[in-house]
KESE-333655 format. One line per field, with one value per residue (C-alpha): residue in three letters; x, y, z. Coordinates in Angstrom, 1 decimal, always signed. Layout:
N
residuo (ala/...)
xx (X/...)
yy (Y/...)
zz (Z/...)
This chain:
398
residuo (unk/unk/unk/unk/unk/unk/unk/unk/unk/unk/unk/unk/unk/unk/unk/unk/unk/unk/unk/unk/unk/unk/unk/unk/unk/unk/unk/unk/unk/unk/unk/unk/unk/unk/unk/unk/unk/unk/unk/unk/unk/unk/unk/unk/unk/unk/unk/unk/unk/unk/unk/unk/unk/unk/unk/unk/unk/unk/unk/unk/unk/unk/unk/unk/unk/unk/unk/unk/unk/unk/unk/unk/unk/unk/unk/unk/unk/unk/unk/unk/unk/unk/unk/unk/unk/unk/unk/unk/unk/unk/unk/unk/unk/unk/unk/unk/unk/unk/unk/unk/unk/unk/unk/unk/unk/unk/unk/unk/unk/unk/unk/unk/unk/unk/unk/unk/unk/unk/unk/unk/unk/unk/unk/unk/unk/unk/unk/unk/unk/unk/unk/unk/unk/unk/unk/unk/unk/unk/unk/unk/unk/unk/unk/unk/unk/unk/unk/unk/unk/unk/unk/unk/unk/unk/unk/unk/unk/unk/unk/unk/unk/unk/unk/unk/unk/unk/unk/unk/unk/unk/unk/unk/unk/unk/unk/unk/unk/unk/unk/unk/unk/unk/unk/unk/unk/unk/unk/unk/unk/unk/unk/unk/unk/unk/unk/unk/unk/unk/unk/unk/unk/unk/unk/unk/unk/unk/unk/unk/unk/unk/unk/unk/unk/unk/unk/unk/unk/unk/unk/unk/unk/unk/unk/unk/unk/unk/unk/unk/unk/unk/unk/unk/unk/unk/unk/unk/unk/unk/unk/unk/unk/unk/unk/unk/unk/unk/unk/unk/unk/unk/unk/unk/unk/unk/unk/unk/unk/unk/unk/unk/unk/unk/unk/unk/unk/unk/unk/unk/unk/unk/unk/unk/unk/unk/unk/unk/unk/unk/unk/unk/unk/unk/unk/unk/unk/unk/unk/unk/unk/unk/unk/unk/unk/unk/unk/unk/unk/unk/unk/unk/unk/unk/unk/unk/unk/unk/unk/unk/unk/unk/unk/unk/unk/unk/unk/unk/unk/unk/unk/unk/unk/unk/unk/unk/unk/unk/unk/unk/unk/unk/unk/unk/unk/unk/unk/unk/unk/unk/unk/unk/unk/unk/unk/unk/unk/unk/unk/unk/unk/unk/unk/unk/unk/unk/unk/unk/unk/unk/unk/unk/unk/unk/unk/unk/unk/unk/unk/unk/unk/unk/unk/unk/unk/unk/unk/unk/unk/unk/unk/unk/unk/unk/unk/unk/unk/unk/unk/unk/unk/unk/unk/unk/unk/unk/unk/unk/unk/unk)
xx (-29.6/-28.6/-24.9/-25.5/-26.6/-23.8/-21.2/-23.1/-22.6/-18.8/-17.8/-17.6/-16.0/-15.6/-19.2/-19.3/-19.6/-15.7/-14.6/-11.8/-12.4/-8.9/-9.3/-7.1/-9.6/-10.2/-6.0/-5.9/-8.9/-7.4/-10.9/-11.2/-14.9/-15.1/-15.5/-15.7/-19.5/-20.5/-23.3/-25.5/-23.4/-21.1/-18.3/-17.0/-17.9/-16.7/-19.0/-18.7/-19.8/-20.5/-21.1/-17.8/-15.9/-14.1/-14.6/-10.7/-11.1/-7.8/-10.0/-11.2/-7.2/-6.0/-8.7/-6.5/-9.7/-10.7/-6.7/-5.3/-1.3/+0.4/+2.0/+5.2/+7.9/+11.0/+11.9/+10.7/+8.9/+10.8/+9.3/+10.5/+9.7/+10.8/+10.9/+12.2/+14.9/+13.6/+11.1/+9.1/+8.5/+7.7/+5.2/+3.7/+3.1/+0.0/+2.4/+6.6/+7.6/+8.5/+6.7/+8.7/+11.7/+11.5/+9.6/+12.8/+15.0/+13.5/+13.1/+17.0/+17.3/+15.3/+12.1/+8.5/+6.0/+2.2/+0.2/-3.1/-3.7/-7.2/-8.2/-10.0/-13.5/-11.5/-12.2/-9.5/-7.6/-4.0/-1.5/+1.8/+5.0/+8.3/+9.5/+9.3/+7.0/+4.2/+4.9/+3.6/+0.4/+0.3/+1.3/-1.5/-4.2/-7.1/-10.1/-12.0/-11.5/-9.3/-9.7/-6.5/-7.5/-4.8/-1.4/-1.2/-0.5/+1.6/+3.8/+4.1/+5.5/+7.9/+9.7/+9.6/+12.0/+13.7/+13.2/+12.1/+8.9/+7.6/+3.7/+2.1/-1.5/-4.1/-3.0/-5.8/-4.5/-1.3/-2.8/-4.2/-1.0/+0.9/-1.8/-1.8/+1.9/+2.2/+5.7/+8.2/+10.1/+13.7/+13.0/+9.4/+9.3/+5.5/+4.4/+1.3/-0.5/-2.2/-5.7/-8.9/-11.0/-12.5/-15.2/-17.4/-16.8/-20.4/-20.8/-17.9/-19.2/-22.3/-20.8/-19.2/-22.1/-24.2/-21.6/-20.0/-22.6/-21.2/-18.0/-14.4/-12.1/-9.0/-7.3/-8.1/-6.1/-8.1/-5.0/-3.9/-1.2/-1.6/-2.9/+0.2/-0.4/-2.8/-5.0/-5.5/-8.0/-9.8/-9.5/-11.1/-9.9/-12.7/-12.5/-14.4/-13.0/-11.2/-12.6/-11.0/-12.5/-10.8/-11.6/-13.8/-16.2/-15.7/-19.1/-17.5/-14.5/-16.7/-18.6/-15.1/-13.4/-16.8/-16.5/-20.2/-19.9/-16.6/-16.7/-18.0/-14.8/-13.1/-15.2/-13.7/-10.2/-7.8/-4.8/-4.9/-2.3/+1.2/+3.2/+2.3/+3.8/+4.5/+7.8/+6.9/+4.2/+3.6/+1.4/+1.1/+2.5/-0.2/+1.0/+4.2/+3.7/+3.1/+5.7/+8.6/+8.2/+11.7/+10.3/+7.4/+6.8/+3.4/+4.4/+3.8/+5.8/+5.7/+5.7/+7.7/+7.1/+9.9/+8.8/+11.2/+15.3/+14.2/+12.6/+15.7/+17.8/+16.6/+15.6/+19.0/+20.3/+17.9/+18.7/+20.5/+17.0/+15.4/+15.4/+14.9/+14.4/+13.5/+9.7/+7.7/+5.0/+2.8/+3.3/+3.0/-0.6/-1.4/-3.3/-3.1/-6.2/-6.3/-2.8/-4.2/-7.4/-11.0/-12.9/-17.0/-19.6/-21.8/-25.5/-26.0/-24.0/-27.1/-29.4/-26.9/-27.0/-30.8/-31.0/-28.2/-29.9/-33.2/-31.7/-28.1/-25.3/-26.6/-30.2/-28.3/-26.0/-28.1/-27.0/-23.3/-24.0/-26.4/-24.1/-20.9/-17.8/-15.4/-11.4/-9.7/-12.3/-11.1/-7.7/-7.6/-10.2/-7.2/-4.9/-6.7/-7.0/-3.1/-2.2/-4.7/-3.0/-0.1/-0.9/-2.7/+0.1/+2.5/+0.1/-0.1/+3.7/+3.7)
yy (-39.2/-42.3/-41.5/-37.6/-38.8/-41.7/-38.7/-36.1/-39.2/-39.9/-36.6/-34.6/-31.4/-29.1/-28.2/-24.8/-23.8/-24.6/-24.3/-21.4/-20.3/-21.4/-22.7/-25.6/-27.6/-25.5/-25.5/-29.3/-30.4/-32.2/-31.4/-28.0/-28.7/-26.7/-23.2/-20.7/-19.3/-16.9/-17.7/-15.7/-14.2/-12.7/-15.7/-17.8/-21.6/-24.6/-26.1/-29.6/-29.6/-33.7/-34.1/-33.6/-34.8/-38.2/-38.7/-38.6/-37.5/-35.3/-32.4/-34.3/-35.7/-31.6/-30.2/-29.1/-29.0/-32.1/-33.9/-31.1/-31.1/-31.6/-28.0/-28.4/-29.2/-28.9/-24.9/-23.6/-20.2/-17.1/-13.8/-10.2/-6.8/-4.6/-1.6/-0.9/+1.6/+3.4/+5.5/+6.4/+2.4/+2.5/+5.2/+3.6/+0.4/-0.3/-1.1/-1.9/-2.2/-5.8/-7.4/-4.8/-6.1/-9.5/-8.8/-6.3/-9.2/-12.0/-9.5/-9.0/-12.7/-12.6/-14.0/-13.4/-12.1/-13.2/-10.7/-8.8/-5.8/-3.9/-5.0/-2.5/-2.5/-1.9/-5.3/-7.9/-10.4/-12.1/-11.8/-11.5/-9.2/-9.3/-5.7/-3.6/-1.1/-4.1/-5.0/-1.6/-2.6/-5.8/-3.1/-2.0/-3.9/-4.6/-5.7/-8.1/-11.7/-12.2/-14.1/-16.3/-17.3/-19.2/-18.0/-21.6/-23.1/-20.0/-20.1/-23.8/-22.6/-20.3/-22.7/-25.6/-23.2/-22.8/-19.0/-17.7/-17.4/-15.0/-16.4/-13.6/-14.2/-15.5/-18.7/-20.7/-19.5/-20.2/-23.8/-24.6/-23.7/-26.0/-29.1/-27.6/-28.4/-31.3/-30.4/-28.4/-26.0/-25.0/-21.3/-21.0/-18.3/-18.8/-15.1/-15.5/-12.6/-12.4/-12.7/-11.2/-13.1/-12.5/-9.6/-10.8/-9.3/-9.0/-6.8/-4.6/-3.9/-2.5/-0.5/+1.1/+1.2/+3.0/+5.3/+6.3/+5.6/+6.6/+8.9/+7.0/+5.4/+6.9/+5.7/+3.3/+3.4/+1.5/+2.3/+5.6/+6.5/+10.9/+11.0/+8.5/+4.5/+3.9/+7.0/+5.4/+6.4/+4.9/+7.1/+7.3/+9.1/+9.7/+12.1/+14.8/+14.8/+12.6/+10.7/+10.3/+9.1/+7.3/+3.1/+3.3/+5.4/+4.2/+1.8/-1.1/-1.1/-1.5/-4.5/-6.2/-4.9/-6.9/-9.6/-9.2/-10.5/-12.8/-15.6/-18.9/-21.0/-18.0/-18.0/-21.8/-21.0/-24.3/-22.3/-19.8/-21.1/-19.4/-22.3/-22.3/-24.4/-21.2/-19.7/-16.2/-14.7/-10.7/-8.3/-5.3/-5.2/-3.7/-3.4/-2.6/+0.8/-0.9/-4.1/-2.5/+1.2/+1.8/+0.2/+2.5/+6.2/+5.5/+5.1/+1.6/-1.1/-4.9/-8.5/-11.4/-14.6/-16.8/-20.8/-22.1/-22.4/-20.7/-17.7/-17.7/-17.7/-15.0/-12.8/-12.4/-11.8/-8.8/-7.9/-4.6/-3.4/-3.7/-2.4/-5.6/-6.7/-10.3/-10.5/-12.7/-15.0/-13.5/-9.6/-10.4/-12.4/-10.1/-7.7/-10.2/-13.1/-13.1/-15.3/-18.0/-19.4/-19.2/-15.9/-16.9/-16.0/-13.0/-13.9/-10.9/-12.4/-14.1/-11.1/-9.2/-11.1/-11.4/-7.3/-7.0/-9.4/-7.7/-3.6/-4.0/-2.3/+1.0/-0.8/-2.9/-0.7/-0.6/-4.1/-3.2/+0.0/-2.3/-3.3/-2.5/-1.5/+0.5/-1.3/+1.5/+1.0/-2.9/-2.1/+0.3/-2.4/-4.9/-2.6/-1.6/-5.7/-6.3/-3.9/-4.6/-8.1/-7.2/-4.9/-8.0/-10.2/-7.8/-7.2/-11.4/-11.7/-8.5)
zz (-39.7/-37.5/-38.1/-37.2/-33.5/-33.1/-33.7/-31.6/-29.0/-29.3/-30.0/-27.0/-25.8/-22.7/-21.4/-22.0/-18.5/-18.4/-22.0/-21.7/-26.0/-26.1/-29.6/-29.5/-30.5/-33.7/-34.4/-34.2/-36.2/-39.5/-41.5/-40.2/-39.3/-35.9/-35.5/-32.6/-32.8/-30.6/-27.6/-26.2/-24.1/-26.3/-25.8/-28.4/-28.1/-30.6/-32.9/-34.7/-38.0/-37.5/-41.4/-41.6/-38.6/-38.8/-35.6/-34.7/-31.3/-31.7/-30.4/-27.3/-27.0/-27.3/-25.0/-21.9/-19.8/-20.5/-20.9/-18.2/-18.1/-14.9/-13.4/-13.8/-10.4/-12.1/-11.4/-8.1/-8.5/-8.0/-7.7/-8.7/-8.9/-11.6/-13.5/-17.3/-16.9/-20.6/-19.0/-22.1/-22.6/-19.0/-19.3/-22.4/-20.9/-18.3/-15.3/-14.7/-18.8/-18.1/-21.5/-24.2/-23.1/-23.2/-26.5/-27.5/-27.2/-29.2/-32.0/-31.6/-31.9/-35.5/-33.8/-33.6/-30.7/-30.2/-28.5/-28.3/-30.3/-31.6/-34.9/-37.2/-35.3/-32.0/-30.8/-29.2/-31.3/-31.4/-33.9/-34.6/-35.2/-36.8/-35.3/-32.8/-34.4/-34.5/-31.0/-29.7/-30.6/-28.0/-25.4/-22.8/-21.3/-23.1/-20.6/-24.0/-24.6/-27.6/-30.5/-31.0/-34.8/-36.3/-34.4/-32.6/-36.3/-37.0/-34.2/-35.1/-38.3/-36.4/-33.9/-36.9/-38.9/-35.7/-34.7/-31.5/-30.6/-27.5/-27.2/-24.9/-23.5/-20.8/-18.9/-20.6/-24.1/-23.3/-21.9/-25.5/-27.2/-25.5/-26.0/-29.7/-29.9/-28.5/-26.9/-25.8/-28.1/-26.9/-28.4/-27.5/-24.7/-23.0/-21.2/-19.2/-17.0/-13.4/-14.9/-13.4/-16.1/-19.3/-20.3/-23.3/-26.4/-27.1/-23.7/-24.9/-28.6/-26.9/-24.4/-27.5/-29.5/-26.1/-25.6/-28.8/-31.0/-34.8/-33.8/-35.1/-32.7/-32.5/-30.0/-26.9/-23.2/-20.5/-18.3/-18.9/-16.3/-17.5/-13.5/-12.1/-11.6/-8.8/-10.3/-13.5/-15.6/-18.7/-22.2/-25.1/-28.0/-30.8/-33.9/-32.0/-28.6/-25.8/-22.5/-19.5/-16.4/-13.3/-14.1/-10.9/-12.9/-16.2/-16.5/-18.6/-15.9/-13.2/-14.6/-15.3/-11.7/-10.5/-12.2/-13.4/-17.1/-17.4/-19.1/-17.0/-17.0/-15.0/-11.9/-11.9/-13.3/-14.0/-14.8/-11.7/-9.6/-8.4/-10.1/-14.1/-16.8/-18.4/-18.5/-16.8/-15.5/-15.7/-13.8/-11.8/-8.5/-6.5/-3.3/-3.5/-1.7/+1.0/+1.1/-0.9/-1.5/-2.5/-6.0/-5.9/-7.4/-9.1/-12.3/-12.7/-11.5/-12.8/-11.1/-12.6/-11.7/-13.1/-13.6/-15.6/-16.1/-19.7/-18.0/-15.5/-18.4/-20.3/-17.1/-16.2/-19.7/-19.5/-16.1/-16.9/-18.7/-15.6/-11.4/-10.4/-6.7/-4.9/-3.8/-0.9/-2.3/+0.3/-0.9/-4.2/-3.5/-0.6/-3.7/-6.8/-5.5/-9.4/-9.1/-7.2/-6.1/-7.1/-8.3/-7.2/-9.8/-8.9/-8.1/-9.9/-13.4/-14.4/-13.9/-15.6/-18.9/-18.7/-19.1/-21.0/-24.2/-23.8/-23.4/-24.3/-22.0/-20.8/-19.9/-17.7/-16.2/-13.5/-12.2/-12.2/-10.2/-7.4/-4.3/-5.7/-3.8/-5.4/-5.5/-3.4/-0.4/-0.8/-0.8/+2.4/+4.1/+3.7/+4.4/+8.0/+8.2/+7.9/+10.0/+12.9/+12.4/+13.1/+16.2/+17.6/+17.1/+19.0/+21.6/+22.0/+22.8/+25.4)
């Protein structure tokens, strides 16, 4: 028993309050005694089996919110729009086509690609594909925290029999894959996103369960573009029929637009920042309407945020895929405050999570409807903002 508390003492990961669920800590672990358990939230969290820990410390030494890595200042940040020339991958994918081919070409190179996809119970976790047909399935945006399992040790494998590897996911994710490894990889290609944050998993089993009860899942689009890009709507395709509704009226959208149930670590984000150690960053362009329409005709058009000579590299090697056209920092933020800075938590996240463990997802629907403003009132109110701005400023120099 006296050696139980000494380890409970030394041993010491990220407070939960910050841990990301990476799983790093999991991948590195030489006994394999931690595992990702699931709180009360819905989020997973690592647990030390102490019986069997060593006390090594490799987990506390992997931890990249607890041993953070430096952002790189090697490769200054360059910033594009673009749009996939194939316009059926365009069409299939949530916004420009930009991930397919990058993911196209490191299957052409005999390499692998890490991404999201639905497992059989329609929830989120990563794996990965050897073709193209598998790498449909990370396609689309899926609004659920994934579950990495072991692809950090596989894509070890990968690179160590010296293939290319495209790693696709969160910034954090991407964060504990490079502490997992230890280094770089000359054929590792690292694909973050713009991220809003992190829905629990628990939140989105229960909106299911409310809504669909027993029908079978079909087929899942939370961005379906039928309507055009900024009229997106979220569709649900069950044995019995099909759902569409515009995301601003799609309850579990609105929680996540709101922020009301992300994870706790994204309201204080480490790895939101325009310069990433990543190699690109993808996203949609909102905005570009407005601050470049000739890349605009609402059927989705992508950001790429270049970070490294790697993604430079392999960008322009691609560059005939794409329309591709140079972007301010200050459009491409102007819409994305997911790309940098902090996202506050809701006073209304802790009320939210109190109803939703006593009455699940529809008995606390009610706190997502309370004092919310739907996104395309936000966007036009920053859009009457900018250009008030601007009249003043003109008005100043008369």
């Amino acid at each position: 028993m006296l050696r139980t508390k000494m380890k409970q003492k030394t041993i010491c990961l990220a407070d939960p309050s910050i841990c990301t669920g990476c799983g790093a800590c999991v991948s590195v672990c030489p006994k394999a005694c931690i595992q990702m358990m699931q709180d009360k939230e819905g989020f997973l969290q690592p647990q030390i089996d102490i019986i069997a820990c060593i006390e090594c410390h490799k987990c506390e030494k992997t931890c990249p919110i607890i041993n953070p890595k430096p952002i790189s200042t090697e490769f200054k940040t360059q910033a594009y729009s673009a749009i996939n020339k194939n316009e059926n991958i365009r069409m299939q994918s949530s916004s420009g086509g930009a991930f397919y081919a990058l993911a196209k070409w490191i299957i052409e190179q005999d390499g692998v690609v890490f991404g999201a996809r639905w497992d059989e119970n329609w929830e989120v976790m990563h794996d990965y594909a050897e073709d193209l047909d598998g790498v449909r399935a990370f396609m689309r945006s899926k609004y659920v925290q994934s579950k990495v399992g072991v692809t950090y040790e596989q894509a070890k494998k990968f690179l160590q029999q010296d293939r290319w590897v495209l790693y696709s996911g969160t910034p954090c994710q991407l964060a504990g894959l490079n502490a997992f490894l230890g280094g770089d990889y000359p054929k590792l290609l690292q694909v973050d996103l713009i991220c809003h944050g992190v829905p629990s998993p628990k939140v989105w089993r229960s909106y299911l369960e409310c809504y669909l009860k027993d029908e079978k899942i079909i087929d899942i689009n939370m961005r379906d573009k039928t309507n055009g890009w900024m009229s997106e709507m979220f569709t649900l395709k069950t044995s019995s029929a099909t759902q569409s509704v515009g995301l601003i009226n799609n309850p579990y959208y609105k929680g996540f637009g709101h922020s009301v149930y992300l994870r706790l670590s994204c309201y204080n984000c480490h790895f939101r920042t325009f310069h990433r150690n990543s190699d690109i960053t993808l996203a949609d362009y909102w905005g570009v309407d407005e601050f470049n329409p000739k890349m605009y005709d609402n059927k989705g058009t992508s950001i790429i945020l270049i970070h490294s000579n790697k993604g430079y590299t392999i960008i322009n090697l691609l560059a005939e895929k794409f329309i591709l056209c140079s972007e301010k920092k200050e459009d491409i933020l102007y819409y994305n405050r997911s790309a940098n800075g902090l996202n506050p938590i809701p006073n209304k996240w802790k009320r939210y999570f109190r109803w939703f463990r006593l009455f699940s997802f529809k008995g606390a629907k009610h706190v997502i409807d309370r004092d919310t403003i739907p996104t395309i009132i936000i966007r036009k109110c920053k859009k009457i903002k900018k250009r008030l701005g601007i009249y003043n400023k003109c008005a100043k120099k008369t």
